[in-house]
C-alpha positions as a Markdown table, in Angstrom:
| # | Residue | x | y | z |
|---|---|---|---|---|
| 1 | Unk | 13.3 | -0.3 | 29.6 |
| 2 | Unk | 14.0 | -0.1 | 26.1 |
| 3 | Unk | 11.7 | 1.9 | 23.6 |
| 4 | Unk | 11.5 | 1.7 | 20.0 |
| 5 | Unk | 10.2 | 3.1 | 16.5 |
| 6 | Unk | 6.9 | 1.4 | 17.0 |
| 7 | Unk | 6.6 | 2.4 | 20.4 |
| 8 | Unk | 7.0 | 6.0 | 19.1 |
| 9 | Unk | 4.5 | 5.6 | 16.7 |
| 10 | Unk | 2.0 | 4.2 | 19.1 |
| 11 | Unk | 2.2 | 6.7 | 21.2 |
| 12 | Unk | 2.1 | 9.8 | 18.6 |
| 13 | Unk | -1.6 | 7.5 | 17.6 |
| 14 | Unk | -2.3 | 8.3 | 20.9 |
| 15 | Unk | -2.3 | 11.5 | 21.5 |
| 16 | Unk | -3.7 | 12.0 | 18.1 |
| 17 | Unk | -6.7 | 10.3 | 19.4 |
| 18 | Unk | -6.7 | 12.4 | 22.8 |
| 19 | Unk | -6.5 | 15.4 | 20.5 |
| 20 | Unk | -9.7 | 14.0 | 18.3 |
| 21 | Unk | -11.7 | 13.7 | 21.8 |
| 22 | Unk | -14.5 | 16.1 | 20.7 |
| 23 | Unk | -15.4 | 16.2 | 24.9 |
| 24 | Unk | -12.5 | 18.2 | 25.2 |
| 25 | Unk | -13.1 | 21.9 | 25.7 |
| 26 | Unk | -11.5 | 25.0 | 27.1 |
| 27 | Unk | -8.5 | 24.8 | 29.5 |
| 28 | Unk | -8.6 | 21.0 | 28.2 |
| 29 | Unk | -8.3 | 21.1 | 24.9 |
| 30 | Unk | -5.3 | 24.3 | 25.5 |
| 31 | Unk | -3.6 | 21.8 | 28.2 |
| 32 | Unk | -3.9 | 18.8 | 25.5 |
| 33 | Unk | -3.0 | 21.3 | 22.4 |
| 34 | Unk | 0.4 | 21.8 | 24.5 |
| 35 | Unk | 1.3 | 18.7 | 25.9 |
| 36 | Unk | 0.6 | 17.7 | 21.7 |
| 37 | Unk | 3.4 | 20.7 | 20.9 |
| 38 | Unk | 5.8 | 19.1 | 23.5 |
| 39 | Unk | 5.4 | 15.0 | 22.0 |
| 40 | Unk | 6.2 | 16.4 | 18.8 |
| 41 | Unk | 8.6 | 18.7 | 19.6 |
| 42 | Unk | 10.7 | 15.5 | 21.3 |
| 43 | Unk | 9.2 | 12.9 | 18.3 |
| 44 | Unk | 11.2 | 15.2 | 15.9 |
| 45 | Unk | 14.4 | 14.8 | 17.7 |
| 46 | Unk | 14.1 | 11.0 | 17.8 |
| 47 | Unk | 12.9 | 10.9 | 14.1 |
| 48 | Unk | 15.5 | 13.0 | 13.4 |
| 49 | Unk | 18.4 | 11.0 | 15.6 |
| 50 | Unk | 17.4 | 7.6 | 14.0 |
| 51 | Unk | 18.2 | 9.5 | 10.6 |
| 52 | Unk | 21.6 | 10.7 | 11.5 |
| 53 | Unk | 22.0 | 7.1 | 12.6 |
| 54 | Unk | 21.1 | 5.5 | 9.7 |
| 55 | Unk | 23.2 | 7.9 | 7.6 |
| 56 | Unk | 26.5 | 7.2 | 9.4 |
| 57 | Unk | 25.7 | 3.1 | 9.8 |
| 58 | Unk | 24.9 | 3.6 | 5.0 |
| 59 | Unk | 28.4 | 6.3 | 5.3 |
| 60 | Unk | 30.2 | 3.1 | 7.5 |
| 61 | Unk | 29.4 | 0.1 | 5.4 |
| 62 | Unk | 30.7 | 2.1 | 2.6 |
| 63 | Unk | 33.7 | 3.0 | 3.5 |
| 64 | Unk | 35.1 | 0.6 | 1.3 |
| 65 | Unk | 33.9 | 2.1 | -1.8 |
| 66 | Unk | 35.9 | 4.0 | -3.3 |
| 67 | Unk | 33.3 | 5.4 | -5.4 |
| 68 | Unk | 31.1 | 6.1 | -2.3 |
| 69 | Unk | 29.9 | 9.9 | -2.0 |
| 70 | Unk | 29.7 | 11.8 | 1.3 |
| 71 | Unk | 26.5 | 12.1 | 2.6 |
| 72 | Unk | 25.7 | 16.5 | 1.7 |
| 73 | Unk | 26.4 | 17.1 | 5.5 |
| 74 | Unk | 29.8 | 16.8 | 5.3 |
| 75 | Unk | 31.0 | 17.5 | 1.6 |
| 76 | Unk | 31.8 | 20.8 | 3.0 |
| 77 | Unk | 30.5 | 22.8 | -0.2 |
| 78 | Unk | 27.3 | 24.9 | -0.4 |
C-alpha cells in the first residue's frame, strides 16, 4: 500500500468531520479530542518530512549553480 498527500488530506477532512459530530458527548467527544491530538501530532511529521524532501530534491537540482544558496539549515550561521 502506498499513501499519498491527498490521502493525508482526506483523512485529516475526516476526522475534522468526526470532530464536528455535534452527537458526540462526554467520554466521546474526550476519546475523539485525543485520537484528533494523535492524527495531527503524526500529520505534522509527514507535512514536515515531505518539506525536508522537497528542500534537498530544490538543494540537488541545484548543485550546479554556482550561485545557488544553502538552504538556512545548513549555512551553519545564526
Amino acid at each position: 500500500m502506498r499513501n499519498t498527500l491527498g490521502d493525508l488530506n482526506n483523512h485529516l477532512f475526516a476526522q475534522l468531520e468526526r470532530l464536528g459530530d455535534e452527537e458526540l458527548t462526554g467520554e466521546k467527544l474526550e476519546a475523539e479530542i485525543n485520537r484528533a491530538r494523535a492524527v495531527m501530532g503524526v500529520a505534522s511529521k509527514i507535512i514536515d518530512t515531505g518539506a525536508l524532501v522537497l528542500e534537498a530534491q530544490r538543494f540537488v537540482d541545484d548543485k550546479l549553480n554556482a550561485d545557488a544558496q544553502l538552504p538556512k539549515m545548513l549555512e551553519g550561521g545564526n
